[in-house]
C-alpha positions in Angstrom: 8.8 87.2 4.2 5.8 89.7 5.2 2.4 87.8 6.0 0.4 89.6 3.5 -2.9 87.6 3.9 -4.4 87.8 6.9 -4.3 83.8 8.8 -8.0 83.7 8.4 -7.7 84.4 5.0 -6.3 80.9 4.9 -8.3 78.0 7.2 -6.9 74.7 7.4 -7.4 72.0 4.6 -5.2 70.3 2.3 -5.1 72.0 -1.0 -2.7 71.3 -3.8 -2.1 74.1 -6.3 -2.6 78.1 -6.7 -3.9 79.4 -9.8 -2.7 83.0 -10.3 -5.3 84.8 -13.3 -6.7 88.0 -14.1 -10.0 89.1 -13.6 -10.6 90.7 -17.2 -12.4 93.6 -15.2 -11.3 96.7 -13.6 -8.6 98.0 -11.5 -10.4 97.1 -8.5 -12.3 93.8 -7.1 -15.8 93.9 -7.8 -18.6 91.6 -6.2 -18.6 89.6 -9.4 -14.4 88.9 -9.0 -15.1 88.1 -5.1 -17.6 85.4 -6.2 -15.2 84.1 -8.7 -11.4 83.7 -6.3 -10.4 83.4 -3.3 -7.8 85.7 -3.1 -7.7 89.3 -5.6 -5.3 92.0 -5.5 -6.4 95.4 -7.2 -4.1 97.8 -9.1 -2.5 99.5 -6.0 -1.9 96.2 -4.2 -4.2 96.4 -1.6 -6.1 92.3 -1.0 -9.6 91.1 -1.0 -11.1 88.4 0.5 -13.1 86.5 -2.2 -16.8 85.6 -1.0 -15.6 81.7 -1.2 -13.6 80.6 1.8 -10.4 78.8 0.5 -11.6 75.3 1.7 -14.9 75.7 -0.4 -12.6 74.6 -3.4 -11.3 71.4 -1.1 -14.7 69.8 -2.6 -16.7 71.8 -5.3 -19.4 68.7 -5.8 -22.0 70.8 -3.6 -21.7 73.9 -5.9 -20.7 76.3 -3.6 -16.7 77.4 -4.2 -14.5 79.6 -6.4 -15.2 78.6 -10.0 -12.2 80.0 -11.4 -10.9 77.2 -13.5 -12.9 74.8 -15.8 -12.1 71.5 -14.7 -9.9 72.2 -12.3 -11.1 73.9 -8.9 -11.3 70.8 -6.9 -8.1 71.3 -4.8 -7.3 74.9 -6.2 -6.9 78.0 -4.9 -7.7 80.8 -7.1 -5.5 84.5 -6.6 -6.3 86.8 -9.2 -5.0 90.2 -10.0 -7.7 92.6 -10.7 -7.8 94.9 -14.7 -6.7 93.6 -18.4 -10.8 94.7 -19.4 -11.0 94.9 -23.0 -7.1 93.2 -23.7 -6.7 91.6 -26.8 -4.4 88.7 -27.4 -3.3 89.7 -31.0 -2.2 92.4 -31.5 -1.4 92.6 -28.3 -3.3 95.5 -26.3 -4.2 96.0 -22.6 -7.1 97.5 -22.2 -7.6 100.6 -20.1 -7.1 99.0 -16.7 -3.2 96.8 -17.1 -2.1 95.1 -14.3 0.9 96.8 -12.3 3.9 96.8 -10.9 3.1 97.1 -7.6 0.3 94.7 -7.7 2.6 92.1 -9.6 4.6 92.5 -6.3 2.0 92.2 -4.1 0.8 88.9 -6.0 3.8 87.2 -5.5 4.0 87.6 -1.7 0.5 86.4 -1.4 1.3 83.5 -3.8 4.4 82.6 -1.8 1.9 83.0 1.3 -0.2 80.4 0.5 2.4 78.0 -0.6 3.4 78.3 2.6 0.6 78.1 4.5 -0.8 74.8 2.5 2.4 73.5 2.0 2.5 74.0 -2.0 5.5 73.0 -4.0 6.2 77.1 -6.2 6.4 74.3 -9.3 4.2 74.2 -12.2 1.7 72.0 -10.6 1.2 73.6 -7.9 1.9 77.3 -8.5 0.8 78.3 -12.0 -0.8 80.7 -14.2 -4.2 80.3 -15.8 -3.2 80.2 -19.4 -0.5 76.8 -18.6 -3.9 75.2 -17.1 -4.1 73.4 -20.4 -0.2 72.6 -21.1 0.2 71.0 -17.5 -2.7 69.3 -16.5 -4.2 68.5 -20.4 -7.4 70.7 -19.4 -8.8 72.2 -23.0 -8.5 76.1 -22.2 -8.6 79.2 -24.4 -7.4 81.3 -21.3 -4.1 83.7 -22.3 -4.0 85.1 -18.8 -1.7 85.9 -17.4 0.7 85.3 -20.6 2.4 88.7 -21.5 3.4 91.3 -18.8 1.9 94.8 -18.5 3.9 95.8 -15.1 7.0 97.4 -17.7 10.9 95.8 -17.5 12.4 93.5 -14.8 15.1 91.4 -14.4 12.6 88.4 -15.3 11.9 89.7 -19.0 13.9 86.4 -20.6 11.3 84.4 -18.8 7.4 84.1 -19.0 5.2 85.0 -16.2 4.9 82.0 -15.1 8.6 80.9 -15.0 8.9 84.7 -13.2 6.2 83.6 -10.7 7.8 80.4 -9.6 11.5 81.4 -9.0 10.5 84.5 -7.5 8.0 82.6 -5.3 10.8 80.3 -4.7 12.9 82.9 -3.2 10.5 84.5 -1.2 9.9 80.7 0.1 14.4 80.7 1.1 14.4 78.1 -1.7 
């Protein structure tokens, strides 16, 4: 597997879950996304360091880490892929700036990086999409990302993102 994100990307700590989102913006990571994730990746699948180090979310009662997640960034690593601004739920519509392809690609390999790197089971408490925050771990969220794909046909269609994320993670990880 390619190492994606750069090793001090990643410092040491003990961190127990990546929560993979959308930034509801543009294409591309803006300071306001870097303030919000550790890890972005914009619609050509180039990476961006967020402004929080990844250990900043090891502790969040000092106020200073990734706020990505209500009620859950304690222990969470937040890796968002950047566009869906102005998406709508139902009907269904994804703005001008969908995610792609390539950068669905590119997510994946930096997922599986991290899982590596902090030892993260790819299973849906520790490798998990924003919008099964509430269905796994209770949380009350009104968060649909990321729920439908905008990245056009795969071999994963039968399954949701999130099921997609995990087995391909999986493989990436040998398992």
């Amino acid at each position: 597997m390619p190492q994606l994100i750069p090793a001090d990307w990643m410092p040491a700590g003990k961190l127990a879950r990546v929560i993979v989102h959308w930034t509801a913006g543009a294409g591309f990571a803006s300071a306001e996304d870097r303030d919000s994730y550790h890890v972005l990746v914009d619609r050509v699948g180039h990476l961006h360091r967020g402004e929080p180090a990844i250990t900043d979310n090891l502790n969040t009662a000092e106020g200073d880490y990734a706020a990505h997640v209500r009620g859950l960034n304690s222990g969470s690593i937040g890796l968002a892929l950047c566009g869906m601004a102005g998406a709508h739920e139902r009907p269904f519509a994804p703005g001008r700036f969908p995610l792609t392809k390539v950068q669905w690609n590119r997510a994946l390999i930096a997922a599986a990086a991290l899982c590596r790197r902090y030892g993260i089971a790819p299973n849906e408490r520790g490798l998990l999409m924003h919008c099964e925050v509430q269905r796994v771990y209770g949380i009350p969220s009104t968060k649909w990302d990321i729920s439908l794909r905008t990245w056009g046909p795969t071999a994963y269609d039968h399954m949701s993102p999130g099921e997609e994320l995990r087995e391909r993670v999986a493989l990436l990880l040998g398992g």
